[in-house]
C-alpha positions as CSV (number, residue, x, y, z in Angstrom):
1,X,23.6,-15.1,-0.5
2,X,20.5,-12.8,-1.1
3,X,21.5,-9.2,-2.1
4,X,20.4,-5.9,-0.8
5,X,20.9,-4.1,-4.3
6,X,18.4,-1.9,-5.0
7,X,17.6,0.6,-8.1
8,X,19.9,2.9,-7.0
9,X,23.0,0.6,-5.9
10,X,22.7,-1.2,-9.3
11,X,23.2,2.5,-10.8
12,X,26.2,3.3,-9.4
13,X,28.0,0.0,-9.1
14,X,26.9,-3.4,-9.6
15,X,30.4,-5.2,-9.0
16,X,29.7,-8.5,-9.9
17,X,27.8,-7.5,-13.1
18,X,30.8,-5.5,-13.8
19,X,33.5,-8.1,-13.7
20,X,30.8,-10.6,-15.5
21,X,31.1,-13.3,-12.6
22,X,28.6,-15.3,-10.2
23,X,27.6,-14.1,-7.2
24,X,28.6,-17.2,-5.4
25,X,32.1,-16.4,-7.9
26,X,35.0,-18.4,-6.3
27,X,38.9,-16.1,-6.1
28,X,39.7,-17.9,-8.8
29,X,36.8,-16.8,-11.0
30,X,37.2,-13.2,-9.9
31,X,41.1,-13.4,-10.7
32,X,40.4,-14.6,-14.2
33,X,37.9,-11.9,-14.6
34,X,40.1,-9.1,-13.0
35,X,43.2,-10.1,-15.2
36,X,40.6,-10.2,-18.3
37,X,39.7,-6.2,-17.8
38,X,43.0,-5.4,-16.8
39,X,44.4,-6.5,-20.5
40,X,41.7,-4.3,-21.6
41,X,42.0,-1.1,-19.5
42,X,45.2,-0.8,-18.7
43,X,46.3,2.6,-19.2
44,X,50.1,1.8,-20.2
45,X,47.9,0.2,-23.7
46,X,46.6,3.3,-24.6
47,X,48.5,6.4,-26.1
48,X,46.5,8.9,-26.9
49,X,45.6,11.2,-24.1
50,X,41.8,10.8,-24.1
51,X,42.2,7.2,-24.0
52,X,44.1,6.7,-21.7
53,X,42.2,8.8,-19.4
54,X,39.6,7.2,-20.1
55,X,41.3,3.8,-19.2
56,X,42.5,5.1,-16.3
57,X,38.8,5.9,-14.9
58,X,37.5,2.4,-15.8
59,X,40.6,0.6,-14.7
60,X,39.8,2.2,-11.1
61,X,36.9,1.3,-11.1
62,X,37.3,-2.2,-12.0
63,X,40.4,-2.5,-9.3
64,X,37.5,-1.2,-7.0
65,X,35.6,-4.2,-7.5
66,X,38.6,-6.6,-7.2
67,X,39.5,-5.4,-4.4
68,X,35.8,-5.6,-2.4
69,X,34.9,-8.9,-3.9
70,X,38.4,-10.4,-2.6
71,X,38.0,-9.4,0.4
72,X,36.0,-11.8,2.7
73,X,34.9,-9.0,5.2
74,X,34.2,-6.1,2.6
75,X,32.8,-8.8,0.7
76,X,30.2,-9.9,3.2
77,X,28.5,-6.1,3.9
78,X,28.5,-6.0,0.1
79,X,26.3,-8.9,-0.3
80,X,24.0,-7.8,2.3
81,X,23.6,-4.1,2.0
82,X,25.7,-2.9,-1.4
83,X,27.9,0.1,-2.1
84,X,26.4,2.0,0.4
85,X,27.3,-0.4,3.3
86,X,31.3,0.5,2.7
87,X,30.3,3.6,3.3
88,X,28.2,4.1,6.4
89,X,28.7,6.4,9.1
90,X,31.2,4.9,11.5
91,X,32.6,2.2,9.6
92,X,36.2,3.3,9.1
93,X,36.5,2.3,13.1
94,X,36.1,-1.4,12.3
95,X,38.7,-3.3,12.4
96,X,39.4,-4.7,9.2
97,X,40.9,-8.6,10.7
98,X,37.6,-9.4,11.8
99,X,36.0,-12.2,10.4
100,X,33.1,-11.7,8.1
101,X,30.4,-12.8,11.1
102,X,31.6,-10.3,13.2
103,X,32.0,-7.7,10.5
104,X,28.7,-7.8,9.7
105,X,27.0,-8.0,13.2
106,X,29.1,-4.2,13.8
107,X,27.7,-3.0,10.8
108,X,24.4,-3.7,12.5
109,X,25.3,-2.6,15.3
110,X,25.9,1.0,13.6
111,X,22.9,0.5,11.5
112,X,20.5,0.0,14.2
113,X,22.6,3.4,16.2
114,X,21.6,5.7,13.4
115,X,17.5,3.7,13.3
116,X,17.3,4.4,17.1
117,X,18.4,8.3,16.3
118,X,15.8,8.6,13.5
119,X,13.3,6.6,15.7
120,X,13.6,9.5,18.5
121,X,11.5,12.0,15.9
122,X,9.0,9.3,14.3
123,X,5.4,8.2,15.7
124,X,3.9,5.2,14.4
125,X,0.1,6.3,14.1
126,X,-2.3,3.4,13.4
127,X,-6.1,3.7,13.6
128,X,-9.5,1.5,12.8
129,X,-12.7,2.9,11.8
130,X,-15.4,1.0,11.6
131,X,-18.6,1.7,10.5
132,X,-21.7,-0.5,11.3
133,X,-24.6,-0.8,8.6
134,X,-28.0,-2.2,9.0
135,X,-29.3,-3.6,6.0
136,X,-32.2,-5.7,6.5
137,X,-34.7,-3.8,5.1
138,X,-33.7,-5.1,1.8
139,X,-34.6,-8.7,2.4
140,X,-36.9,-8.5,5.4
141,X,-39.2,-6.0,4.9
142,X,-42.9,-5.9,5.6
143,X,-44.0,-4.9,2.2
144,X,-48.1,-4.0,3.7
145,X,-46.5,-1.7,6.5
146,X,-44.6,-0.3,3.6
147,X,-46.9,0.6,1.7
148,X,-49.6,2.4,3.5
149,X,-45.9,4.6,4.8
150,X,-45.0,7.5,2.5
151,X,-41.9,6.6,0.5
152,X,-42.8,2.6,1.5
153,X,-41.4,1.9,-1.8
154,X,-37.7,2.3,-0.8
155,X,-35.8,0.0,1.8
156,X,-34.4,1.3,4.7
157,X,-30.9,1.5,5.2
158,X,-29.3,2.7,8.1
159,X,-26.1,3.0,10.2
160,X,-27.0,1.8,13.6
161,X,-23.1,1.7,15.0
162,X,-19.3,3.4,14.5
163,X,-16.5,3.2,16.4
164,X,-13.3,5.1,15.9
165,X,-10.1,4.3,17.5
166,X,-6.1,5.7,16.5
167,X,-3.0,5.0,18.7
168,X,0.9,6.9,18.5
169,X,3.7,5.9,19.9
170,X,6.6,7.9,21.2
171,X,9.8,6.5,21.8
172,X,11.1,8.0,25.4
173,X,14.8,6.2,25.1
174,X,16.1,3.2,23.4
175,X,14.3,1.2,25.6
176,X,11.3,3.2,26.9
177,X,8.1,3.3,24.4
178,X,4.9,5.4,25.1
179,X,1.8,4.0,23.2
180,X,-1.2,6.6,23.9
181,X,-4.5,5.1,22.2
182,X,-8.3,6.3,22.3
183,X,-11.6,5.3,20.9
184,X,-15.4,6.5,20.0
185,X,-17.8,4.5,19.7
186,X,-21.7,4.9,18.9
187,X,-24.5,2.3,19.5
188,X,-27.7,3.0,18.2
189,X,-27.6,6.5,19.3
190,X,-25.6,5.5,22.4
191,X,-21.9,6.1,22.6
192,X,-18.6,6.8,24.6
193,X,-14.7,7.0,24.2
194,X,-12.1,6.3,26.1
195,X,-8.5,6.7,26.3
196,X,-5.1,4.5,27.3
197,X,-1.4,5.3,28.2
198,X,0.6,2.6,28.2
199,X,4.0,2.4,29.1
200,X,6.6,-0.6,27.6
201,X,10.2,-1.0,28.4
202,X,12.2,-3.7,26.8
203,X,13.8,-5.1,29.9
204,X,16.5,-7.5,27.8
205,X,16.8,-9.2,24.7
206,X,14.4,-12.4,26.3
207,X,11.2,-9.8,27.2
208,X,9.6,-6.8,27.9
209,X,7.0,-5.4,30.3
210,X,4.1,-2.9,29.9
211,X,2.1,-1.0,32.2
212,X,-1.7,0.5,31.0
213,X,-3.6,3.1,32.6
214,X,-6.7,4.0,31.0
215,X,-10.2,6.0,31.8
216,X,-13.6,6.4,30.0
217,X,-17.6,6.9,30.6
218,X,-18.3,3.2,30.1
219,X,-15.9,1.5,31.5
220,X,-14.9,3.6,33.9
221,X,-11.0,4.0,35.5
222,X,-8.0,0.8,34.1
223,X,-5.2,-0.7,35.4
224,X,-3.3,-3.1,34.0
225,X,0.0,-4.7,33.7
226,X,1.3,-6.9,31.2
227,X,4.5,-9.0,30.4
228,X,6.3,-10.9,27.3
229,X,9.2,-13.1,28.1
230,X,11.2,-16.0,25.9
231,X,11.6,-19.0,28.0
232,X,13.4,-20.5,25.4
233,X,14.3,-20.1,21.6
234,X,11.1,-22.2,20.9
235,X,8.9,-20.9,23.6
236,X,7.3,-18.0,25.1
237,X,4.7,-16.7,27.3
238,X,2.7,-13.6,28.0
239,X,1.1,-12.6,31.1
240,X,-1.8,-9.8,31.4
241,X,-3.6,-9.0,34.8
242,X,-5.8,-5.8,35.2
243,X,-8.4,-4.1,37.5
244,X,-11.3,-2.8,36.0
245,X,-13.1,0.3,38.2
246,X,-17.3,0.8,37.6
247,X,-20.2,1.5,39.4
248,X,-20.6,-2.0,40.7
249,X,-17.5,-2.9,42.1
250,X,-13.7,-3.9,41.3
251,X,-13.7,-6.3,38.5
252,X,-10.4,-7.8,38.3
253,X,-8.8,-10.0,35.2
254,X,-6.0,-12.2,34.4
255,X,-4.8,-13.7,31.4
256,X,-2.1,-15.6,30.5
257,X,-0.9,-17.2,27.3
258,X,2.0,-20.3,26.4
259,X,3.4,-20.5,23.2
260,X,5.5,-23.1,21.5
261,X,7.2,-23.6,18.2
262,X,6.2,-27.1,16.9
263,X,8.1,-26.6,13.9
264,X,9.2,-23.8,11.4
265,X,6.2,-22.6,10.3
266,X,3.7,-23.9,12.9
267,X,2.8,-22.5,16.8
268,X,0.7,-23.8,19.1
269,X,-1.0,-21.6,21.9
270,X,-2.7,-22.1,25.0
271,X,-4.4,-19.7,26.3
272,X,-6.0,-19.4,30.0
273,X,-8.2,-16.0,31.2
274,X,-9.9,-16.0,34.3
275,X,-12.3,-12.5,34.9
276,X,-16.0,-11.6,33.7
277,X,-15.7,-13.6,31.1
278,X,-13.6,-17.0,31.9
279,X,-12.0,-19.5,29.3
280,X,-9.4,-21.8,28.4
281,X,-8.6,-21.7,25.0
282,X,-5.7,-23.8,22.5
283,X,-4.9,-23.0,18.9
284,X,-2.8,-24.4,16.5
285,X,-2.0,-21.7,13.8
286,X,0.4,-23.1,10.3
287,X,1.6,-20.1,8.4
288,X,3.4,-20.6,5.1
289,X,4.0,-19.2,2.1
290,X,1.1,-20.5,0.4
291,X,-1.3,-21.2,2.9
292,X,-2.5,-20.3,6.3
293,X,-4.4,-22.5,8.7
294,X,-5.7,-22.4,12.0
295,X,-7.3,-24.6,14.3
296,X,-9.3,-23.3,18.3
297,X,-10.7,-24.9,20.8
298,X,-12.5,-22.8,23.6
299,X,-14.1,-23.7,26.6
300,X,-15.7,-21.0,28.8
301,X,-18.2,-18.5,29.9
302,X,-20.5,-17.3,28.2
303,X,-18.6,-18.5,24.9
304,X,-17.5,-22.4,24.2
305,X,-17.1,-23.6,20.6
306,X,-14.7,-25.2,18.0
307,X,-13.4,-23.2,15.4
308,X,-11.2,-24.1,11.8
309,X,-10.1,-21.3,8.8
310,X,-8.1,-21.7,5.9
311,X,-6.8,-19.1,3.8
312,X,-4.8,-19.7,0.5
313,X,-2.0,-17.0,-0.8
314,X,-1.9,-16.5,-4.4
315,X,1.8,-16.3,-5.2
316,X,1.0,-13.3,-7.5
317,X,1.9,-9.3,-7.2
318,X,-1.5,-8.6,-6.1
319,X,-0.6,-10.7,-3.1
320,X,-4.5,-12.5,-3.5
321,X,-5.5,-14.5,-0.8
322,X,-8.8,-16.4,-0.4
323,X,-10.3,-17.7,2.8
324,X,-13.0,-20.0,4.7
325,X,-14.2,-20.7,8.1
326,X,-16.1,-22.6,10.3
327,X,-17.4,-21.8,13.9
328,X,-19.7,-23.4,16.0
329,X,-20.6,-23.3,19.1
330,X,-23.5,-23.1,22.2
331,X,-24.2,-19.5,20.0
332,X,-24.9,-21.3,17.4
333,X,-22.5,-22.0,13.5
334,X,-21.0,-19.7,11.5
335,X,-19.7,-20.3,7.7
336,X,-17.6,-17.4,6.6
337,X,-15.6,-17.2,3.5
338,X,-14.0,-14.2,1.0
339,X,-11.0,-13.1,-0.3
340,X,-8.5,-10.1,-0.2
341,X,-6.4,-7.9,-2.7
342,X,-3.7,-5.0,-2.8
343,X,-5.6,-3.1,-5.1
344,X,-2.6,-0.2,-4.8
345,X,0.9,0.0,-3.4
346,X,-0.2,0.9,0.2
347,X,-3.9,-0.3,0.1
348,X,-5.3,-3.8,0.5
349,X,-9.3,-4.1,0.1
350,X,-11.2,-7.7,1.5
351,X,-14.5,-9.0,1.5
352,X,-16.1,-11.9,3.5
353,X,-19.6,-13.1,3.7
354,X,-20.9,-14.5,6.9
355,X,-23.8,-16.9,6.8
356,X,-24.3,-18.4,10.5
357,X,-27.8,-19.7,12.8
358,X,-29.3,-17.7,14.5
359,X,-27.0,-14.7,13.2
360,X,-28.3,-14.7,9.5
361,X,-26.1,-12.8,7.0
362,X,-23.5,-10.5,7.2
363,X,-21.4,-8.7,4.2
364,X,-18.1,-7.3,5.7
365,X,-15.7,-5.1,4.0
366,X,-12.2,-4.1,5.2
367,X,-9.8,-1.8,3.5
368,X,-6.5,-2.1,4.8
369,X,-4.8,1.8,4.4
370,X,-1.1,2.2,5.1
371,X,-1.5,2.0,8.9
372,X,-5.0,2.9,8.6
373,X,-7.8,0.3,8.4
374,X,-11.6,1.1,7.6
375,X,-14.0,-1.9,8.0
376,X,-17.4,-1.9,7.4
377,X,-19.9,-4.6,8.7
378,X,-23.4,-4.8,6.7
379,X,-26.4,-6.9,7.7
380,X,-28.6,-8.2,5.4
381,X,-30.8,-10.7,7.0
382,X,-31.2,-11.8,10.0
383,X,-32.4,-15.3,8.4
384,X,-30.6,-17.5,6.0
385,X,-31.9,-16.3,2.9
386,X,-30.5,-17.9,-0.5
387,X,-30.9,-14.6,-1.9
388,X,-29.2,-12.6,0.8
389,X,-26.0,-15.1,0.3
390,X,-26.3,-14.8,-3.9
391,X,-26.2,-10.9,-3.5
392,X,-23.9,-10.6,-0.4
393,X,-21.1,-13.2,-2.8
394,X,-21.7,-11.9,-6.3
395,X,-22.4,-8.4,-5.6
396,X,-19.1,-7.2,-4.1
397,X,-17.5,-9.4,-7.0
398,X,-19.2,-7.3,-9.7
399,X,-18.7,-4.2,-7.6
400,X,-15.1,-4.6,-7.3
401,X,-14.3,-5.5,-11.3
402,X,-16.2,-2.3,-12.5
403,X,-13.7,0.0,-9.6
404,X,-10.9,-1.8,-10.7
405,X,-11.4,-1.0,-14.6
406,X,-12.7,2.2,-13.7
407,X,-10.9,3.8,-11.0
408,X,-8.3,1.4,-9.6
409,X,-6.1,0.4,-12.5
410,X,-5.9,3.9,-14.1
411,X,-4.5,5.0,-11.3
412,X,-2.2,2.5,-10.5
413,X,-1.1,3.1,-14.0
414,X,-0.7,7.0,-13.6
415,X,1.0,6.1,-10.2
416,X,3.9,3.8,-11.9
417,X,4.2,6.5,-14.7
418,X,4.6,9.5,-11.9
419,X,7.1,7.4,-9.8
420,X,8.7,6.4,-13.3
421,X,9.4,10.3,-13.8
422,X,10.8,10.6,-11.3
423,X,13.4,7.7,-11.0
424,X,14.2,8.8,-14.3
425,X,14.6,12.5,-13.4
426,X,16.8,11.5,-10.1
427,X,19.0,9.3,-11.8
428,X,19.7,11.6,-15.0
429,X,23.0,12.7,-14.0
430,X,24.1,9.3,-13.1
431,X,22.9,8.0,-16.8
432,X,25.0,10.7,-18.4
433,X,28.2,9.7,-16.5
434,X,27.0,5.8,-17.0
435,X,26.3,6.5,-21.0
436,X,29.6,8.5,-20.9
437,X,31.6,5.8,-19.3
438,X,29.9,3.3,-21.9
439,X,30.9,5.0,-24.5
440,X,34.6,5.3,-23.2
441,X,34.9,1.3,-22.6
442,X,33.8,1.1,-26.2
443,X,36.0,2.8,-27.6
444,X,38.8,1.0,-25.8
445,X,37.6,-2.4,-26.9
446,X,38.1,-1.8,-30.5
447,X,41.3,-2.9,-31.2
448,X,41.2,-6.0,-28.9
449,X,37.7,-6.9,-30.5
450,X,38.9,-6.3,-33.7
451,X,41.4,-9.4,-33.0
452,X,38.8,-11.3,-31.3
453,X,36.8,-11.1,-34.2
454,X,39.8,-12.2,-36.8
455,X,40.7,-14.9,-34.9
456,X,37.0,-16.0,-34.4
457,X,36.7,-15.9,-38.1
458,X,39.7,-17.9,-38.8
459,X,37.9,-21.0,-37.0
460,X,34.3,-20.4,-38.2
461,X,33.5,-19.5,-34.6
462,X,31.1,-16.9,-32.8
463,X,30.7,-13.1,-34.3
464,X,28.0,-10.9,-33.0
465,X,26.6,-9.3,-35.7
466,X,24.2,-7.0,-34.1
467,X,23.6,-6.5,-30.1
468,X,21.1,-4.0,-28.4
469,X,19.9,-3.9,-25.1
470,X,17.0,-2.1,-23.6
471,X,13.0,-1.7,-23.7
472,X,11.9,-3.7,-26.5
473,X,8.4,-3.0,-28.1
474,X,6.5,-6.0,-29.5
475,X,3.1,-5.7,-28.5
476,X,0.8,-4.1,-30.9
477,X,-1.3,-2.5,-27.9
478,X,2.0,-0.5,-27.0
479,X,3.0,0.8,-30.4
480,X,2.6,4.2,-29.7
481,X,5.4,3.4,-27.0
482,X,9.2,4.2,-28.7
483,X,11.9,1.3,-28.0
484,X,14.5,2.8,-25.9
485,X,17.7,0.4,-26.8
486,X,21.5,0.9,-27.2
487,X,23.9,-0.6,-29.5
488,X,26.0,-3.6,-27.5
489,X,27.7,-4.9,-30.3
490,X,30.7,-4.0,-29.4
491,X,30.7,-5.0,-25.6
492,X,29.0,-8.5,-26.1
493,X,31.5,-9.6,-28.5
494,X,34.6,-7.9,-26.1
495,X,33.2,-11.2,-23.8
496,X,33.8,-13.8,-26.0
497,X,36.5,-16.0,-25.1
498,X,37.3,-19.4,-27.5
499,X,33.8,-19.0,-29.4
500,X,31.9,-18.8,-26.5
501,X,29.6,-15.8,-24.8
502,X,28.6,-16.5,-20.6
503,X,26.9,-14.0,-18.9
504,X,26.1,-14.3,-15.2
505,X,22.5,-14.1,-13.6
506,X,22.9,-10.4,-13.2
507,X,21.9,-6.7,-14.6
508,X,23.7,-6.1,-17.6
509,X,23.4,-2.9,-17.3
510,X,26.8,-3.3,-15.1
511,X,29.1,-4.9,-17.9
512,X,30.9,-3.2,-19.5
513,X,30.2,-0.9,-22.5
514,X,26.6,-0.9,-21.3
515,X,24.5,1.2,-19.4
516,X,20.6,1.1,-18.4
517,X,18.5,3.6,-20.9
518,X,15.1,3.5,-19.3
519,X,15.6,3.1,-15.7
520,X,13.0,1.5,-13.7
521,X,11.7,-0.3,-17.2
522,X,11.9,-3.7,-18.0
523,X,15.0,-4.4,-20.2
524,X,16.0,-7.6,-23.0
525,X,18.9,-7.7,-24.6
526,X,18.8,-9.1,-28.2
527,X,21.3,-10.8,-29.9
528,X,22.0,-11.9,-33.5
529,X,25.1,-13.9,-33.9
530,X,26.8,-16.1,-36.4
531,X,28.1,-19.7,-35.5
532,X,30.3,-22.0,-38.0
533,X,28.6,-19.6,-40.8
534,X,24.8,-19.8,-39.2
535,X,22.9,-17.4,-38.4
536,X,21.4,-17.4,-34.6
537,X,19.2,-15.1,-32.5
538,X,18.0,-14.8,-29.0
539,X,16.5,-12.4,-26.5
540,X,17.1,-12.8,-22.8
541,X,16.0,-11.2,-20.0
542,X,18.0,-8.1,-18.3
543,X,18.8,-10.8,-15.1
544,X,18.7,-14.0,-16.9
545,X,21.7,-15.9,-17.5
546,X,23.1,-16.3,-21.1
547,X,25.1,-18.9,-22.8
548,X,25.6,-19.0,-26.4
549,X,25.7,-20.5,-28.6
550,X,22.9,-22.6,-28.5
551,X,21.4,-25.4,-31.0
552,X,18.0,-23.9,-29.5
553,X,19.1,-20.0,-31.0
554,X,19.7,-21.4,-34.5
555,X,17.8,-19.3,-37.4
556,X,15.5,-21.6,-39.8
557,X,17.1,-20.9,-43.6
558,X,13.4,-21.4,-44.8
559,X,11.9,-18.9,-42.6
């Protein structure tokens, strides 16, 4: 079952880390592990006063996460949604002999209560500009014109179009939405706006319906009305009709769209509009986690023609995608292809070259902005020029490897440092308590690990000589960086249980006797250890799963 832990969960209480068990850990397992602690907390072991405080806190806290993890309801908002989901506003209402299904589609329930409350005061502004550039004086210019002109000698670039468009929405009830949207636009010194209010209202859990009114100086008045409804769990359709008010008349429209689920990651559309511009239209459209392919047919008025893309996801953290396609039609064909980037956390920045008959070539950038998205169209030639396709691929290329050395990576790098700060400045008090605690458990393992140790010696078995865990520092290029690590000694060898040492695939900065020294960093843990009088060493990941010993650890004598 995924898990909802995040940063923050993992630093208060990571329950499954802390008792050292899978998360798919059977009552059994979690038994074994309980009874395990419980030897080594208990307070009635422990006379001194400190101690036995001390014992007292981590016993708590260990009962704590018996008692969630063995219970199947508690257990199941755990997985899901941590700590924090125990906790939330309303719970303690639920009643507890529900089974885990149910239990979890409450907390939901309350969840998406206290979403709807916060969704009363939020807007959800999104906007496009887009900025039209005419380029072709760089290809096909008439050098003789040029150069009886004064300043001949430098092409002629202009903007020759922009349009500007943003749209809020205001949430009336839980079920009413207002969506108020406008636009500029500009057309070789020609331009108007207009502006919509539209009107949605989820009518049940199968569809919705919308109503549009809108006005403008080119267009002149709208209305329109559009609905969304689930035939079935695999099927849907949409419906849109609308009157269109000008100078020359009424000009009504209708369009209407079916869609199916072929299978889980594919949809097939058909797509029928009858108005000034007539078509039928059907699409099939495969979206996967690598890939992303689509395949339209359109037959209409003025526009009929057959059209195939392809785009390819990188499985990286830059989330890169390439992509091709092909159009043709009575207008003519039209090769496109490019690529995208996230170039920061909220920014994604594209590029695609369009080489097409009788169109010529187009360069068109789009930087995707939070909600925000700014795309600029440049044309180069209006003929297909190998140059104009060299310079339209390579030089955005180019362009884009200089910003990202230059300007994009240094501050990504100043961004992750500042958020770094921060995490590490929020979470301060909860280290000291965490360190604090550490320290405590530590303390209370010594006597049982000093008999773990003797009777692990009296077999030849496993001794951990030397333990730490945190931010290692091996790369030359980051010398200047200081390790931040903490001495586990102690802990690891507290775990091992007839010469053996398991670890779960979780943080272990949650076992006990540990705690995380440089949140947000990326953590090893490093382990020298003796085995039947060898010498072994390792480094794992923080999440990785460990198991020793291993033949695969064992330290070369000659090296």
């Amino acid at each position: 079952m995924a898990s909802a832990l995040d940063d923050d969960e993992i630093l208060n209480d990571d329950y499954y880390s802390l008792l050292n068990v899978r998360r798919e850990a059977t009552q059994d397992e979690l038994k074994a592990a309980y009874r395990r602690l419980c030897m080594l907390y208990h307070p009635d072991k422990h006379r001194d006063p400190d101690l036995k405080r001390q014992a007292e806190q981590l016993f708590n806290l260990v009962h704590e996460a018996y008692e969630v993890l063995t219970d199947p309801q508690a257990r199941a908002i755990y997985d899901i949604y941590g700590k924090r989901g125990l906790d939330v506003e309303g719970w303690e209402v639920v009643e507890r002999k529900r089974t885990p299904a149910e239990i979890r589609e409450e907390y939901e329930r309350l969840q998406k209560e206290r979403e709807e409350r916060r969704l009363q005061q939020r807007t959800n502004p999104k906007g496009t500009i887009s900025v039209g550039i005419d380029a072709t004086d760089l290809f096909d210019r008439y050098d003789e014109d040029y150069e009886e002109a004064a300043g001949g000698g430098v092409p002629h670039v202009e903007i020759n179009k922009m349009n500007i468009s943003q749209s809020i929405e205001a949430p009336l009830t839980t079920k009413d939405t207002a969506v108020m949207s406008g636009s500029l636009s500009t057309h070789n010194g020609n331009g108007g706006g207009t502006i919509n209010l539209a009107l949605r209202r989820v009518t049940s859990a199968k569809g919705w319906g919308e109503i549009e009114l809108g006005a403008g100086d080119t267009h002149g008045p709208l209305f329109g009305m559009k609905i969304f409804r689930n035939l079935t769990p695999r099927f849907f359709v949409t419906a849109q009709c609308g009157l269109q008010f000008s100078s020359r008349g009424v000009r009504p429209g209708v369009t209407t769209v079916l869609a199916r689920h072929l299978d889980k990651n594919t949809m097939g559309y058909l797509q029928w509009r009858w108005g000034v511009q007539s078509s039928m239209n059907t699409s099939i459209v495969r979206d996967t986690k690598s890939s992303h392919f689509t395949f339209a047919m359109q037959l209409g008025i003025p526009h009929t023609f057959a059209m195939m893309s392809y785009q390819y996801k990188f499985q990286d953290d830059d989330q890169t995608k390439i992509k091709g396609s092909v159009k043709s039609g009575f207008f003519g064909t039209v090769v496109e292809y490019g690529a995208e980037r996230k170039i920061s956390r909220h920014s994604v920045l594209g590029a695609t070259v369009s080489v097409g008959v009788p169109q010529g070539v187009s360069l068109k950038i789009k930087l995707n902005r939070a909600s925000q998205t700014y795309f600029f169209p440049i044309h180069l030639t209006d003929q297909l020029l190998p140059s104009a396709v060299f310079y339209a691929t390579v030089g955005p290329l180019v362009f884009y490897l200089a910003i990202q050395q230059l300007i994009i990576r240094p501050y990504v790098r100043a961004q992750k440092e500042q958020d770094l700060e921060k995490q590490q400045e929020s979470s301060a008090s909860n280290i000291a308590k965490k360190k604090q605690e550490a320290e405590a458990a530590v303390l209370l393992m010594q006597e049982s690990v000093r008999r773990i140790i003797e009777a692990e010696e009296s077999r030849m078995g496993l001794i951990i000589l030397n333990a730490w865990y945190g931010k290692f520092v091996t790369d030359n290029s980051r010398k200047h960086e200081r390790a931040k690590v903490i001495d586990v000694t102690v802990p690891l060898q507290c775990l091992v249980k007839d010469s053996k040492l398991i670890l779960t695939e979780a943080t272990k900065s949650g076992l006990p006797g540990f705690y995380d020294p440089c949140v947000g960093e990326e953590k090893s843990l490093k382990v020298l250890y003796q085995f039947r009088g060898v010498m072994h060493q390792v480094l794992s990941g923080d999440s990785e799963p460990l198991r020793i010993p291993k033949q695969s650890h064992r330290i070369d004598a000659d090296t």
